[in-house]
Every structure is written in C-alpha cells, then in structure tokens.
C-alpha positions as CSV (number, residue, x, y, z in Angstrom):
1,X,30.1,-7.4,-19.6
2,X,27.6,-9.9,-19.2
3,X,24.7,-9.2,-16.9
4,X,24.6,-11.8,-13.9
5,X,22.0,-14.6,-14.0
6,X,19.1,-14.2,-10.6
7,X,18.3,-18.1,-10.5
8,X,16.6,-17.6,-7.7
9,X,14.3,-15.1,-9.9
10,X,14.1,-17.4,-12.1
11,X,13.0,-20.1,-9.8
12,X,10.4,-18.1,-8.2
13,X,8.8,-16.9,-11.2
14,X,9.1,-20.6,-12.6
15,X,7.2,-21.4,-9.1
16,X,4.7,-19.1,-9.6
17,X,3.9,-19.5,-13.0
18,X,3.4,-23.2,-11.9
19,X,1.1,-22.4,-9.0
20,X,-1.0,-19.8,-11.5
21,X,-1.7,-22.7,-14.0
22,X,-3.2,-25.0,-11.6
23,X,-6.9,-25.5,-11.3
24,X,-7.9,-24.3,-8.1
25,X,-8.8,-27.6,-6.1
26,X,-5.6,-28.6,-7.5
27,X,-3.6,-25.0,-5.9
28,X,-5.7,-25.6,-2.9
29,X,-4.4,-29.3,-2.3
30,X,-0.5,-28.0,-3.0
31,X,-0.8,-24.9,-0.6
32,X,-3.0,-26.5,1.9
33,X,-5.5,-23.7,0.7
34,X,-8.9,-23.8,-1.5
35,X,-10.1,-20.9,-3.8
36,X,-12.8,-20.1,-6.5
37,X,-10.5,-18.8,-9.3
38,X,-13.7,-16.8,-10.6
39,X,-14.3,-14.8,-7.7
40,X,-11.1,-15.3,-5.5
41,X,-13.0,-16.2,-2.6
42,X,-12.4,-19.4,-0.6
43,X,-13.9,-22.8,-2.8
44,X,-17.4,-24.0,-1.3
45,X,-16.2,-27.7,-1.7
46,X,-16.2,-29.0,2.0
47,X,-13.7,-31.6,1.2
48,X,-11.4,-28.5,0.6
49,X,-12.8,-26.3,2.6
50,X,-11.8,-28.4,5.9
51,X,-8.3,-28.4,5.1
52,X,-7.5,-25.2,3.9
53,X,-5.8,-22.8,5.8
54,X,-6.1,-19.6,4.2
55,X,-7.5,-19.1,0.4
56,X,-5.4,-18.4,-2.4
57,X,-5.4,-15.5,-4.8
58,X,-3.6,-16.5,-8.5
59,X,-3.1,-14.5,-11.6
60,X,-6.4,-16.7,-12.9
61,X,-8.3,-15.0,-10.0
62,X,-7.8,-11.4,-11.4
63,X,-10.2,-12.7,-14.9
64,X,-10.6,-9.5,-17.0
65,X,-10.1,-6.7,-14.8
66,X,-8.4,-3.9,-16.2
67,X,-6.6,-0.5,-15.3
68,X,-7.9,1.5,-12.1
69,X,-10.1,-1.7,-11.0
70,X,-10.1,-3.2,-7.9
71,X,-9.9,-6.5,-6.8
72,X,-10.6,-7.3,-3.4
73,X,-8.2,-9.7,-1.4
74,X,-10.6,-11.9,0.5
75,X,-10.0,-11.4,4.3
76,X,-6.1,-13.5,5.3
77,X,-6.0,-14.5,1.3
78,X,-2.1,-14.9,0.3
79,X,-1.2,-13.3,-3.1
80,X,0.6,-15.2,-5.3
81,X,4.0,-13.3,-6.5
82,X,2.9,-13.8,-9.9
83,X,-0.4,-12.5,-9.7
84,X,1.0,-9.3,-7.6
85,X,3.5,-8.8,-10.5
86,X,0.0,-9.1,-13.0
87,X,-2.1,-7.5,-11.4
88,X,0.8,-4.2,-10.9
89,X,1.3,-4.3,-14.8
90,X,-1.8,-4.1,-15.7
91,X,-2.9,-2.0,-13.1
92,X,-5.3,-3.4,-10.8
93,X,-5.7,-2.3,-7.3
94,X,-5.5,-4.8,-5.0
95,X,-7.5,-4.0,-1.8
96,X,-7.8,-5.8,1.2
97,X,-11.6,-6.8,1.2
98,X,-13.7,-4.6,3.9
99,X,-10.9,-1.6,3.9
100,X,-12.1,0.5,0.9
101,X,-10.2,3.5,1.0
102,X,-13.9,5.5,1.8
103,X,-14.0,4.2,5.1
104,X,-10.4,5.7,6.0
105,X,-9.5,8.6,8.0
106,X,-6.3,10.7,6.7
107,X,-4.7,13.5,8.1
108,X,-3.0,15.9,5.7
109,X,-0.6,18.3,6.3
110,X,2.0,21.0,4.4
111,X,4.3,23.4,5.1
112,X,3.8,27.0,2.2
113,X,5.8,25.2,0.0
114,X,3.4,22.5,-0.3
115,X,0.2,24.1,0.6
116,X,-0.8,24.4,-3.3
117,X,-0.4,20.5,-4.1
118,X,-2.2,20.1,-0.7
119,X,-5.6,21.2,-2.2
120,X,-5.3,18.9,-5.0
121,X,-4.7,15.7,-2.8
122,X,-7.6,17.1,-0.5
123,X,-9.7,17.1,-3.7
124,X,-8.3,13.3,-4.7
125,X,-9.2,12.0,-0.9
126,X,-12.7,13.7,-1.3
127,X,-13.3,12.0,-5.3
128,X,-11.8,8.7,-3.7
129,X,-14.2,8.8,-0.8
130,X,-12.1,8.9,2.5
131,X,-12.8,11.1,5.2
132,X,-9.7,14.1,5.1
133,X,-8.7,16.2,8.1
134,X,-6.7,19.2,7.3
135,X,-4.3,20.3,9.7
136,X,-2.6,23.1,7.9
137,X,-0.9,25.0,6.5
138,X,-3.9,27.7,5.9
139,X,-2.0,30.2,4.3
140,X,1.3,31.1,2.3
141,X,3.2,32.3,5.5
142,X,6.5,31.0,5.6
143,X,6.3,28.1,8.4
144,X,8.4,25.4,9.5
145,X,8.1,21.7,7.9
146,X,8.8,19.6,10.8
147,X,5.7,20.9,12.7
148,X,2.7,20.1,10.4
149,X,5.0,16.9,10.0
150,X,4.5,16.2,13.3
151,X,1.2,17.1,13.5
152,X,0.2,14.7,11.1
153,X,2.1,12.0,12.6
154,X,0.8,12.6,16.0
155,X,-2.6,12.0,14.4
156,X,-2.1,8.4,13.0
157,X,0.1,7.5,16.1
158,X,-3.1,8.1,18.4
159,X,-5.5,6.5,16.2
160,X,-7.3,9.9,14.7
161,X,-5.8,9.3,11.3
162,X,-6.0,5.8,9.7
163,X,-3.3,7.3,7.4
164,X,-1.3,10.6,7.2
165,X,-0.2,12.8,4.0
166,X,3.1,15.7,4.5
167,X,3.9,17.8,1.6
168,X,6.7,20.3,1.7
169,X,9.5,20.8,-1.5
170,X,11.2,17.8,-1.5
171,X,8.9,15.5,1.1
172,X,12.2,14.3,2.5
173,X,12.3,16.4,5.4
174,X,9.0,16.0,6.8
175,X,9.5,12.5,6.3
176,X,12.6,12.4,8.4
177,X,10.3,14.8,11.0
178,X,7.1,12.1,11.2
179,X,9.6,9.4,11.3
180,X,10.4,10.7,15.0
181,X,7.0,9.8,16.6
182,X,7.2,6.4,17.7
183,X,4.4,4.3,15.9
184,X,5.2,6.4,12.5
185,X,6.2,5.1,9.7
186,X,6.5,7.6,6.8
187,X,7.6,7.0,3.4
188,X,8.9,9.5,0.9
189,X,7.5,8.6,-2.9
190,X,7.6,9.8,-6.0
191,X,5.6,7.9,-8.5
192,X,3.3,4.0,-8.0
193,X,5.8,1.9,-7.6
194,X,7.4,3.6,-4.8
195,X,4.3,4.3,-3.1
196,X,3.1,0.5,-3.2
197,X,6.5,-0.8,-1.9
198,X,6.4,1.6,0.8
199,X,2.5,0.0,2.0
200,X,3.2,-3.3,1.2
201,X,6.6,-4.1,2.3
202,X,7.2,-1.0,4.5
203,X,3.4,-0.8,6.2
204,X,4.0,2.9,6.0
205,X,1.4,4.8,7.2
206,X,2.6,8.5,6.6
207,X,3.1,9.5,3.2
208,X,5.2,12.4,2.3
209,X,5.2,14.0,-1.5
210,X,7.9,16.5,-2.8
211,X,5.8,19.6,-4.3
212,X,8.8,20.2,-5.7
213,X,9.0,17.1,-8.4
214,X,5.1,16.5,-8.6
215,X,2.3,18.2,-10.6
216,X,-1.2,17.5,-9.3
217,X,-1.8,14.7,-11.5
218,X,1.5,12.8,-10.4
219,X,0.1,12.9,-6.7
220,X,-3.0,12.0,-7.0
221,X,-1.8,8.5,-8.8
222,X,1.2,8.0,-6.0
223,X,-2.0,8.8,-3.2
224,X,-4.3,6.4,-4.6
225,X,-1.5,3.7,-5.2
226,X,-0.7,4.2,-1.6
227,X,-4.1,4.4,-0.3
228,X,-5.8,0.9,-2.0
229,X,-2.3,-1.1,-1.2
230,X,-2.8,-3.1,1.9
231,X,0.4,-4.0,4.1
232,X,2.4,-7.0,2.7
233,X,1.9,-10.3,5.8
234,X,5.0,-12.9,5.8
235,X,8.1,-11.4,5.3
236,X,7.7,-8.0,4.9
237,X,5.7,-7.8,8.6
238,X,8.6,-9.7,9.7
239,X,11.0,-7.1,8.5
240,X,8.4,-4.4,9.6
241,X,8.4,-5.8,13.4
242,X,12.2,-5.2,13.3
243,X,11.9,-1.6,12.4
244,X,9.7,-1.1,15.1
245,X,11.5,-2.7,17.8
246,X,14.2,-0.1,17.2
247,X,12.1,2.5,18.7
248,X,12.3,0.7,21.9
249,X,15.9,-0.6,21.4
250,X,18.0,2.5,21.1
C-alpha cells in the first residue's frame, strides 16, 4: 500500500528551504524582517532596520554550533521551521535570549516511588544552574502522588516556581493531579522530543517523569530539553489560549 503524499509538508519544507538560502537583507525584505545571519541578531543596516518587524532566525544563523550548544533567540525573533528542524537534529538548544535556565526557579516534587530519580534531577537542576526547591517526598514512606503533585503545581501557579518537576512510577498520574490547578499545565514525557513539544507547542510548565521507564541519565536529557525550550508564539499560543480558556469555560 502506498504511503500518502503530505504536499503541504512538502510545500513548507520547500518554503523553508527557500527562506534559509536567502541572504539576510534579502530574508529581511521578504518577511518584513532584517537579521545578521552570523550572529542572529537584528541587521544594523537602517534602511532595514526601519522596516522590520521582528528579526529572523534561519538555519544559516545557527553557523557551526554543535550538540548541547545553545543558541540564543534574540528577544521576539521568529524561528524559521527549517532551522527548528536543524537546529533539533543536530542538537542545538534554542534558548530564548535573557532566560538562561540559571536564572529559573523550579519546584520539584515525588511521591516514594520517585524519590530516588528525584535526587538525580536535583543534582541536574544544580549542574544546569537553576535555583531548585524541594518539596518532598523526604523519605521512602509510602505517600500519596496527587499531593506533592499539587504541591508543585500550586508553586508555579502562584509565581514561586518559574517551572515545576513530579516524579512518581509512571508520571501520568501526577500529571493528571497538577493538571487540576488552574494556571497548570503539566506534561508527561519520556524522552527530548516529547519534552520540547510539550514547551514549545504546549507552554507546559509542569513536567512530570515516569521513574518507572527512566534511568537517571534518560531524565536529565528530557529536563534539560524541557528546561532551555522556550514557548512556541503564533499558533501554538493560539492553541494554548484555548486550553486555558477551558478552565473558565466548564
């Protein structure tokens, strides 16, 4: 059976790849925008400078950087989808500039199930530079998921967290548990790619992790992935501003 053509992929990638080639007064004068393709910042030609609207970050932008660097997204800079796609493959952490993951506040909680794979991500937050709270679990006691959960969530929704971390078996649960604080949105991953969809196109800002299904080294890649992704503007905070109008709506 043959697989089913996406044209619309197609086109977009076509789009893209179009946009990437460009020189960047020429990208600048098709987007309305003006960039300096070595640095990614906004071009210092005032001719381009007074028309553009928001710089422009293309795959060209991202030069030589390699796996586990960062590149940082000048402030209300649009990625290209090409250069989100390169920059994914080859590993480079896009971070929004001025919100290096040091200067952010995360709560972290666990039920006894999790509170082993909690002192690992503790340790990652500390080697990444943010600021971790623990609120618990502090001991192997048998203890109920949905209240550390909340805990956690609580802490984000009233602006002590920047960012919140649950870990129980399976990380479904206390997802489903933060999820029930209005201004919470948590998001159970398992690996990068899941953790990155859930910031960029989600906005989560609760993460949840299954001790279950990962080892210490498995976390610590999904945290960081979650932690250096910034929230995806457009469509996706379209689409976010729906799921939060349904906390009011039912």
């Amino acid at each position: 059976m043959d697989t089913p053509i996406d044209l619309r992929a197609i086109a977009r990638r076509a789009a893209g790849r179009a946009l990437d080639g460009r020189t960047s007064e020429e990208a600048g004068r098709a987007a309305g925008v003006g960039v300096d393709l070595d640095t990614g910042r906004p071009a210092e030609d005032a001719r381009v400078k007074k028309a553009a609207r928001a710089p422009l970050v293309t795959v060209a932008c991202l030069g030589e950087r390699g796996r586990g660097e960062v590149f940082a997204i000048p402030t209300g800079a649009t990625v290209t989808p090409l250069a989100r796609e390169e920059a994914f493959g080859r590993g480079i952490r896009l971070v929004a500039e001025g919100r290096h993951p040091g200067a952010r506040r995360v709560a972290v909680g666990c039920d006894h199930g999790g509170r082993e794979l909690k002192a690992h991500v503790l340790t990652s937050l500390r080697e990444l530079g943010v600021e971790a709270r623990d609120l618990g679990t502090h001991d192997d006691a048998a203890c109920d998921y949905p209240d550390f959960a909340a805990a956690v969530a609580h802490a984000v929704a009233d602006g002590r967290a920047d960012l919140g971390v649950v870990i129980d078996g399976a990380g479904i649960g206390s997802a489903m548990a933060a999820n029930k604080i209005p201004g919470v949105l948590a998001a159970n991953c398992w690996d990068e790619r899941t953790a990155r969809n859930a910031r960029e196109h989600n906005h989560a800002n609760v993460l949840t992790l299954g001790a279950g299904h990962l080892d210490a080294s498995a976390a610590h890649t999904v945290l960081t992935a979650f932690l250096v992704t910034p929230p995806g503007p457009g469509r996706h905070a379209r689409r976010v501003d729906l799921i939060r109008g349904l906390e009011v709506s039912t």
